[in-house]
C-alpha positions in Angstrom: 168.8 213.6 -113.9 168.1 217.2 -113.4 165.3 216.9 -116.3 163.8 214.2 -113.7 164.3 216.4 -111.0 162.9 219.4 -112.5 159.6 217.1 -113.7 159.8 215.8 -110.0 159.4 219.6 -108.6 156.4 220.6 -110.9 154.7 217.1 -110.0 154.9 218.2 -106.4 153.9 221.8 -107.0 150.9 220.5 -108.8 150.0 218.4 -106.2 150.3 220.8 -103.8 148.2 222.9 -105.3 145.5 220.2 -105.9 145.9 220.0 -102.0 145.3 224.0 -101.6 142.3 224.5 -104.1 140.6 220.7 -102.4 140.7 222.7 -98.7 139.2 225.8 -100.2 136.7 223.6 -101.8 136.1 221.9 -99.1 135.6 225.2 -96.5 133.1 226.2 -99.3 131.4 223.1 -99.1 131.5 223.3 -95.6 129.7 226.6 -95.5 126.9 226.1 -98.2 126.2 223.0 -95.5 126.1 225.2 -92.8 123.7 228.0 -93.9 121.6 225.3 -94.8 121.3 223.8 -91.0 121.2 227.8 -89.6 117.8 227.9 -92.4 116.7 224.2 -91.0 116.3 226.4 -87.3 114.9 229.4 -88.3 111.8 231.1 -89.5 110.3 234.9 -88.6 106.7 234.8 -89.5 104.2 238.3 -89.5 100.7 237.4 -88.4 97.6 239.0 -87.9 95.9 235.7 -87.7 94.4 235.2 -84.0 96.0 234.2 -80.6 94.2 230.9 -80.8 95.5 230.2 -84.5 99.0 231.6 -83.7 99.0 229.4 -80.4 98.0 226.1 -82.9 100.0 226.1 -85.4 103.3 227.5 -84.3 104.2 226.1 -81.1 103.5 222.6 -83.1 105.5 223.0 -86.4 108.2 223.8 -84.2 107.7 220.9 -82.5 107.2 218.6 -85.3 110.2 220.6 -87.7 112.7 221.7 -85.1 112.3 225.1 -86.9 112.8 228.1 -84.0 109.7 230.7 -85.3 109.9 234.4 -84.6 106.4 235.9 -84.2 105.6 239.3 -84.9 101.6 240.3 -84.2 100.6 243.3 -85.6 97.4 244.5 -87.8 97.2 243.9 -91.5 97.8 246.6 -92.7 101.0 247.2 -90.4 102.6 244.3 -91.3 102.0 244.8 -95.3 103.6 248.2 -95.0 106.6 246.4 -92.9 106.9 244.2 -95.6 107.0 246.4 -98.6 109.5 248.6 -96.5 111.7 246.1 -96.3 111.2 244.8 -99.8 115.6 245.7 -100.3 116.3 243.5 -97.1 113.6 241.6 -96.2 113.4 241.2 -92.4 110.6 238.0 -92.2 110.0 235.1 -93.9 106.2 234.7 -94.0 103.2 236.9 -94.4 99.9 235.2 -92.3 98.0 237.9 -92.9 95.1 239.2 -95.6 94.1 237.3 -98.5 94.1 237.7 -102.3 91.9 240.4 -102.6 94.1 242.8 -100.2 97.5 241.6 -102.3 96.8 241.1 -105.5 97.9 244.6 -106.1 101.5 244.0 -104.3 102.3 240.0 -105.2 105.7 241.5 -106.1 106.6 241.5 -102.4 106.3 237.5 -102.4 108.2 234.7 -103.7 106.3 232.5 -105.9 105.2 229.1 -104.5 102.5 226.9 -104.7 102.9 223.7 -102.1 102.0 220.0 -103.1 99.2 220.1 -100.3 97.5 222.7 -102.6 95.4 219.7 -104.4 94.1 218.5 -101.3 91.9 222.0 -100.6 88.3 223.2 -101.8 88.6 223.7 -105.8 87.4 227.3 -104.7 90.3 228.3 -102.8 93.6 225.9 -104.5 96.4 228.8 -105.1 95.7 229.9 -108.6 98.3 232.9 -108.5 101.0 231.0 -107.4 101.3 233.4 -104.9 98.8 233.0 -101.9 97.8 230.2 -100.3 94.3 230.0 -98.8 94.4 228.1 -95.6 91.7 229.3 -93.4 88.0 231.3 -94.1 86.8 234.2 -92.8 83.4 234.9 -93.3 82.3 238.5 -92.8 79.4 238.1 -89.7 78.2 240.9 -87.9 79.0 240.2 -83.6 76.4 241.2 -82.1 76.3 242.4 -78.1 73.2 240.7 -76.8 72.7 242.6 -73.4 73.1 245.6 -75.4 71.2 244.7 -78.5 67.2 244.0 -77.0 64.9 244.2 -79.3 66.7 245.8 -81.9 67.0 243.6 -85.1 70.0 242.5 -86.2 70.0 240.4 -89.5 70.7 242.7 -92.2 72.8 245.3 -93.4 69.2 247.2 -93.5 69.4 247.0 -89.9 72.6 249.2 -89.7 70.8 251.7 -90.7 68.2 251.9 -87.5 68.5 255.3 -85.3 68.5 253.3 -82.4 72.0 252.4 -83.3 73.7 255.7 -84.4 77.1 255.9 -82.5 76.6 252.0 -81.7 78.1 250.0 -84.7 81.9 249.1 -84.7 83.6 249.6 -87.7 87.5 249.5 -89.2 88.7 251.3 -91.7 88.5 249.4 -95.3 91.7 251.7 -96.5 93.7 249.8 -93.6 92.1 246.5 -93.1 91.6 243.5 -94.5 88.5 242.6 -92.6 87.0 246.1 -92.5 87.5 245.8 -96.4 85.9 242.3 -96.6 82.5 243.6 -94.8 82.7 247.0 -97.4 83.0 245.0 -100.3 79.9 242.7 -98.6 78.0 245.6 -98.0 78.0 247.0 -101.5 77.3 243.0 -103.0 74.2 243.3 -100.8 72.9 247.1 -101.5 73.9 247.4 -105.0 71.7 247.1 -107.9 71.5 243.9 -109.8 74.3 242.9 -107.6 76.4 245.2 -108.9 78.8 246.8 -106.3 80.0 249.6 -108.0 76.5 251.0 -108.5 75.0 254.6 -107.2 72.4 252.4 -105.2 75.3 250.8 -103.5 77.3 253.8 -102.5 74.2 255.7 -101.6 73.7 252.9 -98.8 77.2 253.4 -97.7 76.9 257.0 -97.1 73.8 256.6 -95.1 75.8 253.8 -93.2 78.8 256.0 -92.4 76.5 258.7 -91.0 75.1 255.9 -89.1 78.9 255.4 -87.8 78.6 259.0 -86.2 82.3 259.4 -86.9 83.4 256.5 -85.3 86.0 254.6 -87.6 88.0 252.4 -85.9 91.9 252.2 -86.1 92.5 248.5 -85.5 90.5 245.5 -86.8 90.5 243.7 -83.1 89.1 247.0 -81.8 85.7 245.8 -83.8 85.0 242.4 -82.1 86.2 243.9 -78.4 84.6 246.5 -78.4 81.2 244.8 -79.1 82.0 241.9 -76.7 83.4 244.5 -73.8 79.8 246.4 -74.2 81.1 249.6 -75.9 79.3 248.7 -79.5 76.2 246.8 -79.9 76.9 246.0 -83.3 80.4 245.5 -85.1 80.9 244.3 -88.5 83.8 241.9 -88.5 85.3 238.3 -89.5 83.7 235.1 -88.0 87.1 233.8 -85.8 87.1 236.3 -83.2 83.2 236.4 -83.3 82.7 233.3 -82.7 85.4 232.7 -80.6 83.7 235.1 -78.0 80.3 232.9 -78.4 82.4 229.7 -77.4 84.0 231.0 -74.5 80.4 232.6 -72.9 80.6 236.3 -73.7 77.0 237.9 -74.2 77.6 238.3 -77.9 76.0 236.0 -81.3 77.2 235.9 -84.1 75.2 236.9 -87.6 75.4 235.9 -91.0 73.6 239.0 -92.7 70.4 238.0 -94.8 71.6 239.3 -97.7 74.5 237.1 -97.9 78.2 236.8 -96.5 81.9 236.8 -98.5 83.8 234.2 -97.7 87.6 235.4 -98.3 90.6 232.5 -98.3 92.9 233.8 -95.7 96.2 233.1 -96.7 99.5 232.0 -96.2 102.3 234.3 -97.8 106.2 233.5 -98.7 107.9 236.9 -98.8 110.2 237.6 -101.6 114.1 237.7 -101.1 113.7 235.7 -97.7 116.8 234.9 -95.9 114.9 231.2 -95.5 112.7 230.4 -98.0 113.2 226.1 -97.2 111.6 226.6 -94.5 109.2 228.8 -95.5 108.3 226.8 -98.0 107.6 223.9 -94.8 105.2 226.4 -92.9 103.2 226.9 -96.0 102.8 222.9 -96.5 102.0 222.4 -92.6 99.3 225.0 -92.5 97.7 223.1 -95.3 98.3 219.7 -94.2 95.5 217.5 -92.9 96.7 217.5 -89.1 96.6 221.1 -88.8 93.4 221.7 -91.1 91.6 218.9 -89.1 92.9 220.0 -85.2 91.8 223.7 -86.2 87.9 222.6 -87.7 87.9 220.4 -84.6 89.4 222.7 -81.7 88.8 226.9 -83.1 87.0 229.1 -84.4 88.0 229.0 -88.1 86.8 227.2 -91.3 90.0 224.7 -92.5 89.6 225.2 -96.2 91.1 221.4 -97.5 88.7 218.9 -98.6 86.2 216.4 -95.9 87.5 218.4 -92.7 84.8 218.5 -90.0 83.9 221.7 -88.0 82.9 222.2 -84.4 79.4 222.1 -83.0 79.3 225.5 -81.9 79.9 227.0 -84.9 77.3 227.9 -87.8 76.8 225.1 -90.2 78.1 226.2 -93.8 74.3 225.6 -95.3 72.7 228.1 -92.9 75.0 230.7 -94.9 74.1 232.2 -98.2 77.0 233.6 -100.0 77.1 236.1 -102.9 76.8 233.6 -105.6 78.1 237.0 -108.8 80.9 237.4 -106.1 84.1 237.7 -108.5 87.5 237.7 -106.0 89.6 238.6 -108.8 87.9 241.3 -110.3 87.8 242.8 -106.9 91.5 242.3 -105.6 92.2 244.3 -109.7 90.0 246.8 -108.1 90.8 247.0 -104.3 92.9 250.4 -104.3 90.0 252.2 -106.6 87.4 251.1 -104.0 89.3 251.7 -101.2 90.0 255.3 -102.2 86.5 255.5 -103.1 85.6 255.1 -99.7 87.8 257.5 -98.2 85.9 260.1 -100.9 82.2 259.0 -99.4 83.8 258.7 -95.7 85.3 262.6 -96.2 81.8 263.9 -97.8 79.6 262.2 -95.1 81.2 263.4 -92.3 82.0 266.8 -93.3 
Protein backbone atom coordinates (compact mmCIF):
# COMPACT_ATOMS: atom_id res chain seq x y z
CA UNK A 1 0.00 0.00 0.00
CA UNK A 2 2.53 2.62 0.86
CA UNK A 3 4.64 1.37 -2.35
CA UNK A 4 1.32 2.44 -4.32
CA UNK A 5 1.01 5.42 -2.46
CA UNK A 6 4.50 6.52 -2.89
CA UNK A 7 4.18 5.61 -7.01
CA UNK A 8 0.82 7.56 -6.64
CA UNK A 9 2.84 10.87 -5.22
CA UNK A 10 5.67 10.82 -8.00
CA UNK A 11 2.75 10.25 -10.70
CA UNK A 12 1.21 13.47 -9.45
CA UNK A 13 4.49 15.36 -9.07
CA UNK A 14 5.21 14.46 -12.62
CA UNK A 15 2.24 15.57 -13.80
CA UNK A 16 2.43 18.57 -12.15
CA UNK A 17 5.37 19.38 -13.45
CA UNK A 18 4.19 18.52 -17.15
CA UNK A 19 1.47 21.18 -16.15
CA UNK A 20 4.32 23.88 -15.05
CA UNK A 21 6.90 23.42 -17.96
CA UNK A 22 3.34 23.29 -20.72
CA UNK A 23 2.38 27.04 -19.16
CA UNK A 24 5.89 28.22 -19.60
CA UNK A 25 5.81 26.74 -22.99
CA UNK A 26 2.93 28.06 -23.72
CA UNK A 27 3.85 32.07 -22.44
CA UNK A 28 6.86 31.46 -24.73
CA UNK A 29 4.70 30.59 -27.52
CA UNK A 30 2.64 33.21 -26.65
CA UNK A 31 5.37 35.77 -27.02
CA UNK A 32 7.18 34.61 -30.29
CA UNK A 33 3.30 35.19 -31.54
CA UNK A 34 3.29 38.46 -30.35
CA UNK A 35 6.53 40.06 -31.60
CA UNK A 36 5.48 38.70 -34.69
CA UNK A 37 2.01 40.87 -34.84
CA UNK A 38 4.11 44.13 -33.21
CA UNK A 39 6.59 43.40 -36.69
CA UNK A 40 3.18 42.84 -38.86
CA UNK A 41 2.56 46.93 -37.76
CA UNK A 42 5.63 48.36 -38.04
CA UNK A 43 8.21 49.58 -40.34
CA UNK A 44 10.80 52.90 -40.13
CA UNK A 45 12.01 53.55 -43.58
CA UNK A 46 15.11 56.41 -44.45
CA UNK A 47 14.36 58.09 -47.73
CA UNK A 48 15.89 60.49 -49.83
CA UNK A 49 13.55 59.49 -52.62
CA UNK A 50 11.13 62.60 -53.54
CA UNK A 51 7.86 63.92 -51.82
CA UNK A 52 5.89 62.69 -54.81
CA UNK A 53 7.52 59.03 -54.60
CA UNK A 54 7.39 59.05 -50.76
CA UNK A 55 3.62 60.31 -51.02
CA UNK A 56 2.99 57.08 -53.62
CA UNK A 57 4.12 54.43 -52.26
CA UNK A 58 3.86 54.74 -48.53
CA UNK A 59 0.61 55.96 -47.64
CA UNK A 60 -0.56 52.91 -49.98
CA UNK A 61 1.48 49.95 -48.66
CA UNK A 62 0.20 50.95 -45.50
CA UNK A 63 -3.03 50.84 -46.72
CA UNK A 64 -2.86 47.63 -48.61
CA UNK A 65 -0.39 45.83 -45.59
CA UNK A 66 -1.73 47.38 -42.37
CA UNK A 67 2.07 48.05 -41.73
CA UNK A 68 2.33 51.70 -39.68
CA UNK A 69 5.69 53.25 -41.66
CA UNK A 70 8.00 55.79 -39.93
CA UNK A 71 9.54 58.21 -42.44
CA UNK A 72 12.59 59.78 -41.96
CA UNK A 73 13.65 62.40 -45.08
CA UNK A 74 17.03 63.39 -45.12
CA UNK A 75 19.87 63.62 -47.92
CA UNK A 76 21.86 60.65 -48.94
CA UNK A 77 24.52 61.02 -47.61
CA UNK A 78 22.89 61.82 -44.10
CA UNK A 79 20.99 58.88 -43.90
CA UNK A 80 24.02 56.42 -45.01
CA UNK A 81 26.09 57.95 -42.18
CA UNK A 82 22.84 57.32 -39.83
CA UNK A 83 22.87 54.01 -40.85
CA UNK A 84 26.41 52.97 -40.41
CA UNK A 85 26.26 54.76 -36.94
CA UNK A 86 23.78 52.69 -35.86
CA UNK A 87 25.17 49.54 -37.47
CA UNK A 88 25.35 47.98 -33.30
CA UNK A 89 21.56 48.91 -32.88
CA UNK A 90 20.06 49.62 -35.88
CA UNK A 91 17.37 52.30 -35.51
CA UNK A 92 15.41 51.76 -39.25
CA UNK A 93 14.38 49.13 -41.28
CA UNK A 94 14.88 50.33 -44.90
CA UNK A 95 17.33 52.34 -46.79
CA UNK A 96 15.39 54.24 -50.05
CA UNK A 97 18.15 56.04 -50.79
CA UNK A 98 21.40 55.82 -53.42
CA UNK A 99 22.06 52.98 -55.62
CA UNK A 100 24.76 50.38 -56.13
CA UNK A 101 27.35 52.46 -57.13
CA UNK A 102 27.16 54.73 -53.78
CA UNK A 103 26.98 51.21 -51.56
CA UNK A 104 28.80 48.83 -52.96
CA UNK A 105 31.54 49.83 -50.70
CA UNK A 106 29.25 49.49 -47.40
CA UNK A 107 26.74 46.27 -48.34
CA UNK A 108 27.80 45.19 -44.86
CA UNK A 109 25.27 47.55 -43.44
CA UNK A 110 22.37 45.57 -45.23
CA UNK A 111 20.75 42.29 -44.82
CA UNK A 112 20.79 40.18 -47.78
CA UNK A 113 17.62 39.79 -49.87
CA UNK A 114 16.65 39.49 -53.18
CA UNK A 115 12.48 39.56 -53.58
CA UNK A 116 10.53 37.15 -55.98
CA UNK A 117 9.42 40.31 -57.94
CA UNK A 118 13.13 40.71 -58.91
CA UNK A 119 12.48 38.53 -62.32
CA UNK A 120 9.82 40.65 -63.43
CA UNK A 121 12.36 43.94 -63.89
CA UNK A 122 14.70 45.10 -66.87
CA UNK A 123 17.66 42.24 -67.15
CA UNK A 124 19.86 45.50 -66.70
CA UNK A 125 18.74 46.34 -63.29
CA UNK A 126 17.41 42.51 -61.59
CA UNK A 127 19.44 42.58 -58.06
CA UNK A 128 22.67 40.83 -58.88
CA UNK A 129 24.37 41.54 -55.34
CA UNK A 130 21.71 40.25 -53.43
CA UNK A 131 21.80 43.33 -51.79
CA UNK A 132 20.11 46.27 -53.66
CA UNK A 133 17.15 46.36 -55.30
CA UNK A 134 16.72 48.73 -58.27
CA UNK A 135 13.29 50.05 -58.37
CA UNK A 136 13.24 53.36 -59.98
CA UNK A 137 15.87 55.36 -62.71
CA UNK A 138 17.43 58.32 -62.35
CA UNK A 139 18.95 59.68 -65.28
CA UNK A 140 21.54 62.44 -64.81
CA UNK A 141 19.81 65.60 -66.96
CA UNK A 142 20.95 68.99 -66.71
CA UNK A 143 17.53 71.51 -65.47
CA UNK A 144 17.77 74.17 -67.17
CA UNK A 145 16.23 77.81 -66.07
CA UNK A 146 14.72 79.04 -69.28
CA UNK A 147 14.00 82.77 -68.38
CA UNK A 148 17.47 82.76 -67.16
CA UNK A 149 19.12 80.71 -69.78
CA UNK A 150 18.32 82.99 -73.46
CA UNK A 151 20.47 82.26 -75.85
CA UNK A 152 22.91 80.47 -74.07
CA UNK A 153 23.27 76.80 -75.20
CA UNK A 154 22.59 74.25 -73.13
CA UNK A 155 23.14 70.65 -74.59
CA UNK A 156 26.50 69.56 -73.51
CA UNK A 157 28.80 69.27 -70.91
CA UNK A 158 30.93 71.57 -73.38
CA UNK A 159 28.50 74.13 -72.66
CA UNK A 160 29.34 74.28 -68.84
CA UNK A 161 32.21 75.58 -69.69
CA UNK A 162 30.79 79.04 -71.38
CA UNK A 163 31.91 82.40 -69.37
CA UNK A 164 28.53 83.55 -69.65
CA UNK A 165 27.80 81.04 -67.01
CA UNK A 166 30.62 81.31 -64.34
CA UNK A 167 28.86 81.53 -60.88
CA UNK A 168 25.56 80.23 -62.70
CA UNK A 169 25.74 76.31 -62.66
CA UNK A 170 24.29 74.37 -59.64
CA UNK A 171 26.30 71.80 -58.42
CA UNK A 172 26.44 69.13 -55.18
CA UNK A 173 29.13 67.73 -53.85
CA UNK A 174 30.04 64.10 -55.42
CA UNK A 175 31.98 63.21 -51.81
CA UNK A 176 28.26 63.62 -50.28
CA UNK A 177 25.78 62.76 -52.88
CA UNK A 178 24.60 60.32 -54.77
CA UNK A 179 23.26 62.36 -57.57
CA UNK A 180 26.09 64.94 -57.53
CA UNK A 181 28.27 61.67 -57.91
CA UNK A 182 26.09 60.32 -60.75
CA UNK A 183 26.60 63.63 -63.02
CA UNK A 184 30.70 63.38 -61.94
CA UNK A 185 31.04 60.06 -63.04
CA UNK A 186 28.77 61.26 -66.34
CA UNK A 187 30.96 64.08 -66.84
CA UNK A 188 34.23 62.11 -66.94
CA UNK A 189 32.31 59.11 -69.43
CA UNK A 190 31.79 62.12 -71.69
CA UNK A 191 35.25 64.16 -71.56
CA UNK A 192 37.53 61.37 -71.16
CA UNK A 193 39.63 59.83 -73.74
CA UNK A 194 38.41 56.77 -75.55
CA UNK A 195 35.80 56.82 -72.96
CA UNK A 196 37.96 56.27 -70.50
CA UNK A 197 36.98 58.12 -67.17
CA UNK A 198 39.90 57.96 -65.30
CA UNK A 199 41.98 59.64 -68.05
CA UNK A 200 44.13 63.16 -67.77
CA UNK A 201 41.67 64.44 -70.62
CA UNK A 202 38.81 63.78 -68.25
CA UNK A 203 40.06 65.36 -65.14
CA UNK A 204 41.53 68.31 -67.03
CA UNK A 205 37.71 69.08 -68.02
CA UNK A 206 36.76 68.77 -64.53
CA UNK A 207 39.10 71.36 -63.31
CA UNK A 208 38.11 73.80 -65.86
CA UNK A 209 34.42 72.90 -64.82
CA UNK A 210 34.93 73.55 -61.07
CA UNK A 211 36.49 76.99 -61.93
CA UNK A 212 33.50 77.46 -63.91
CA UNK A 213 31.58 76.60 -60.48
CA UNK A 214 33.24 79.91 -58.95
CA UNK A 215 33.32 78.19 -55.59
CA UNK A 216 29.93 77.43 -55.43
CA UNK A 217 29.45 73.65 -54.32
CA UNK A 218 26.38 72.98 -52.96
CA UNK A 219 25.57 71.23 -49.59
CA UNK A 220 22.36 69.39 -50.41
CA UNK A 221 21.33 67.54 -53.61
CA UNK A 222 17.64 69.38 -53.61
CA UNK A 223 19.51 72.67 -53.31
CA UNK A 224 20.56 71.85 -57.24
CA UNK A 225 17.01 71.50 -58.88
CA UNK A 226 15.58 74.62 -56.57
CA UNK A 227 17.85 76.62 -57.01
CA UNK A 228 17.67 76.49 -60.86
CA UNK A 229 13.78 76.36 -60.82
CA UNK A 230 13.65 79.42 -58.06
CA UNK A 231 15.98 81.56 -60.64
CA UNK A 232 19.26 81.53 -58.53
CA UNK A 233 21.17 79.08 -61.17
CA UNK A 234 20.62 78.85 -64.75
CA UNK A 235 22.01 75.63 -65.04
CA UNK A 236 22.18 72.66 -62.43
CA UNK A 237 23.35 69.27 -63.07
CA UNK A 238 20.98 66.93 -61.30
CA UNK A 239 18.72 63.64 -61.56
CA UNK A 240 15.65 63.58 -63.99
CA UNK A 241 12.59 63.23 -61.01
CA UNK A 242 12.86 66.53 -59.58
CA UNK A 243 13.71 68.00 -63.07
CA UNK A 244 11.11 67.00 -64.63
CA UNK A 245 8.83 67.19 -62.04
CA UNK A 246 9.27 71.10 -62.10
CA UNK A 247 8.54 70.92 -66.14
CA UNK A 248 5.06 69.10 -65.32
CA UNK A 249 3.92 71.41 -62.85
CA UNK A 250 4.72 74.79 -65.19
CA UNK A 251 7.99 76.11 -63.67
CA UNK A 252 10.20 77.99 -66.40
CA UNK A 253 12.72 75.22 -66.40
CA UNK A 254 13.48 72.07 -69.37
CA UNK A 255 14.98 69.43 -68.83
CA UNK A 256 18.37 68.11 -70.84
CA UNK A 257 19.72 65.01 -71.65
CA UNK A 258 23.51 66.11 -72.40
CA UNK A 259 24.66 65.23 -76.09
CA UNK A 260 27.30 63.25 -75.00
CA UNK A 261 25.19 60.80 -73.28
CA UNK A 262 23.42 60.29 -69.82
CA UNK A 263 23.98 57.37 -66.87
CA UNK A 264 21.13 55.82 -65.96
CA UNK A 265 21.76 54.56 -62.14
CA UNK A 266 18.98 51.92 -60.62
CA UNK A 267 17.85 53.60 -57.56
CA UNK A 268 17.36 51.23 -55.02
CA UNK A 269 15.59 49.76 -52.34
CA UNK A 270 17.82 48.72 -49.24
CA UNK A 271 17.00 46.17 -46.14
CA UNK A 272 19.29 47.22 -43.32
CA UNK A 273 21.15 44.66 -41.46
CA UNK A 274 20.17 43.58 -37.84
CA UNK A 275 16.60 45.23 -38.36
CA UNK A 276 14.22 44.93 -35.51
CA UNK A 277 11.60 44.03 -38.61
CA UNK A 278 12.99 42.51 -41.43
CA UNK A 279 9.22 40.54 -42.42
CA UNK A 280 8.14 43.41 -43.22
CA UNK A 281 10.86 44.88 -44.74
CA UNK A 282 11.18 42.19 -46.79
CA UNK A 283 7.09 43.36 -47.93
CA UNK A 284 8.19 47.01 -48.82
CA UNK A 285 10.94 45.78 -50.92
CA UNK A 286 8.35 43.39 -52.99
CA UNK A 287 5.64 46.32 -53.18
CA UNK A 288 8.07 48.77 -54.56
CA UNK A 289 8.74 46.26 -57.29
CA UNK A 290 5.32 45.05 -57.81
CA UNK A 291 3.40 45.90 -61.04
CA UNK A 292 0.75 48.24 -59.25
CA UNK A 293 3.31 50.53 -57.88
CA UNK A 294 5.82 50.31 -60.97
CA UNK A 295 2.74 50.95 -63.32
CA UNK A 296 0.88 54.01 -60.97
CA UNK A 297 4.48 55.63 -60.71
CA UNK A 298 5.29 55.45 -64.94
CA UNK A 299 1.72 56.56 -65.22
CA UNK A 300 1.33 59.42 -62.48
CA UNK A 301 5.43 60.88 -61.62
CA UNK A 302 8.25 61.75 -62.70
CA UNK A 303 10.32 58.60 -62.48
CA UNK A 304 11.29 55.67 -64.81
CA UNK A 305 9.57 52.16 -63.13
CA UNK A 306 12.39 49.85 -63.97
CA UNK A 307 10.13 46.24 -64.26
CA UNK A 308 9.35 44.97 -67.62
CA UNK A 309 6.31 46.62 -70.36
CA UNK A 310 5.50 49.61 -67.84
CA UNK A 311 4.38 52.64 -69.72
CA UNK A 312 5.58 56.25 -68.95
CA UNK A 313 3.86 59.56 -69.03
CA UNK A 314 3.58 61.94 -72.02
CA UNK A 315 5.45 64.64 -70.51
CA UNK A 316 8.39 62.95 -69.97
CA UNK A 317 11.38 62.27 -72.47
CA UNK A 318 10.91 59.15 -74.52
CA UNK A 319 13.80 56.57 -73.55
CA UNK A 320 14.99 56.56 -77.47
CA UNK A 321 15.70 60.35 -77.46
CA UNK A 322 18.44 59.40 -74.80
CA UNK A 323 21.82 58.13 -75.62
CA UNK A 324 23.46 56.43 -72.76
CA UNK A 325 27.11 55.54 -72.23
CA UNK A 326 27.14 52.28 -73.95
CA UNK A 327 31.36 51.25 -72.07
CA UNK A 328 29.50 52.43 -68.84
CA UNK A 329 30.64 49.55 -66.33
CA UNK A 330 28.41 50.11 -62.81
CA UNK A 331 30.43 47.71 -61.06
CA UNK A 332 33.78 48.69 -61.76
CA UNK A 333 32.67 52.13 -60.74
CA UNK A 334 30.76 51.39 -57.34
CA UNK A 335 34.75 49.17 -56.60
CA UNK A 336 36.05 52.54 -57.37
CA UNK A 337 33.57 55.13 -55.88
CA UNK A 338 35.72 56.20 -52.70
CA UNK A 339 39.06 56.62 -55.01
CA UNK A 340 37.15 58.93 -57.36
CA UNK A 341 35.35 60.64 -54.82
CA UNK A 342 38.54 61.53 -53.00
CA UNK A 343 39.90 62.36 -56.30
CA UNK A 344 37.63 65.01 -56.64
CA UNK A 345 38.07 66.64 -53.39
CA UNK A 346 42.09 66.70 -54.62
CA UNK A 347 41.05 68.65 -58.19
CA UNK A 348 38.13 70.59 -56.16
CA UNK A 349 41.08 71.84 -53.41
CA UNK A 350 43.71 72.64 -56.36
CA UNK A 351 41.17 74.56 -58.46
CA UNK A 352 39.92 76.76 -56.09
CA UNK A 353 42.93 77.56 -54.17
Amino acid sequence: MKGFKKALAVVLAMSLLGSVLAGCGSNTADKSKAAATQEEKVLTVYTARSESLNNLVIPNFEKDTGIKVQVIVAGTGPLVKRVASEKNNPQGDILWAADQTMLESQKDLFMQYVSAEDANMMDAFKNKTGYFSAAFADPTVFIVNTNLAGNVKLESFDDLLNPELKGKIAFGDPANSSSAFQSLMAMLYAKGKNGDPMSDEAWAFVDKFIANLNGKILNSSGGVHKGVADGEYTVGLTWEDPAANYVKNGAPVKVVFPTEGAIFPGESVQIIKGCKHPENAKKFVDYMLSQKVQEQAGKELTVRPLRKNVELAKYMTPMDSIKLFSNYDEGWVANNKNAISAKWTKHLEKTIK
